[in-house]
C-alpha positions in Angstrom: 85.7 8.3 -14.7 85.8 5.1 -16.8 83.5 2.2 -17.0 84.5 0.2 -14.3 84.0 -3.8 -14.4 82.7 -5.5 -11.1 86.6 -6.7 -10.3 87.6 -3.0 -10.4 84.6 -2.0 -8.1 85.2 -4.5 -5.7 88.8 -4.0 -5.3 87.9 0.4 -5.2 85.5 -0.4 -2.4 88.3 -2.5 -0.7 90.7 -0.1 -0.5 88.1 2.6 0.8 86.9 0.6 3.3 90.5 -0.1 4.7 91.1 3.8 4.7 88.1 4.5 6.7 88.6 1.5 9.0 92.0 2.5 9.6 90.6 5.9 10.7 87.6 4.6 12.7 90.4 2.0 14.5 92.4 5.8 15.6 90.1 7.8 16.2 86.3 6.0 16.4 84.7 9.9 17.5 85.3 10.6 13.6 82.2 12.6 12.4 80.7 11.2 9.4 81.0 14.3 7.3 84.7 13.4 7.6 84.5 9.7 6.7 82.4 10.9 3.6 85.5 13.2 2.3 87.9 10.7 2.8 86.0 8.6 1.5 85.5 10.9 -1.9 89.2 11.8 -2.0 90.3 7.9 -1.5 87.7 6.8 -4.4 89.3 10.0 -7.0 92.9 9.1 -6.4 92.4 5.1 -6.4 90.1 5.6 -9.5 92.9 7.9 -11.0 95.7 5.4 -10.4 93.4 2.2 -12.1 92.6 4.4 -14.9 96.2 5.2 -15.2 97.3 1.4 -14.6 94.4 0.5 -17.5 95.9 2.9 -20.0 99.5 1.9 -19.8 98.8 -2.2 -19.5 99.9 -4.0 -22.4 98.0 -5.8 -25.2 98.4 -8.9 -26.0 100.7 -8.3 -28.9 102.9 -6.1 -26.9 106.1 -8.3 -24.9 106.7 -7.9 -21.0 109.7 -7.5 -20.0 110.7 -8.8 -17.1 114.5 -8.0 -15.5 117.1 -10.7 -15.0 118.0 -12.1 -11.7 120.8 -9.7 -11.8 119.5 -7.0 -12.6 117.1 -6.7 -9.0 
């Protein structure tokens, strides 16, 4: 796992939080040995996809290219 800045934990904590609320909002019986492994699986695969996301984001001397109008 990377070195995370306090942005990137706030928005990982976010998006766990959401998970288990949406669970809790379906099904509030929901042991909390359960919450704990969704919890644990939501934090590896948003961490994997912000790692990923970090690694291909461009520098600064690299160009974005955005499409055309007509090309959406």
């Amino acid at each position: 796992m990377t070195n995370y800045s306090q942005w990137d934990i706030k928005q990982l904590l976010d998006i766990i939080s959401k998970g288990l609320n949406s669970v809790l909002m379906t099904k509030p019986d929901t042991p909390p040995e359960q919450l704990k492994a969704l919890a644990d699986a939501l934090l590896e695969i948003y961490s994997d996809i912000l790692d990923t996301m970090k690694n291909q984001s461009p520098t600064k001397s690299q160009e974005l290219n955005f499409p055309e109008d007509e090309e959406l």
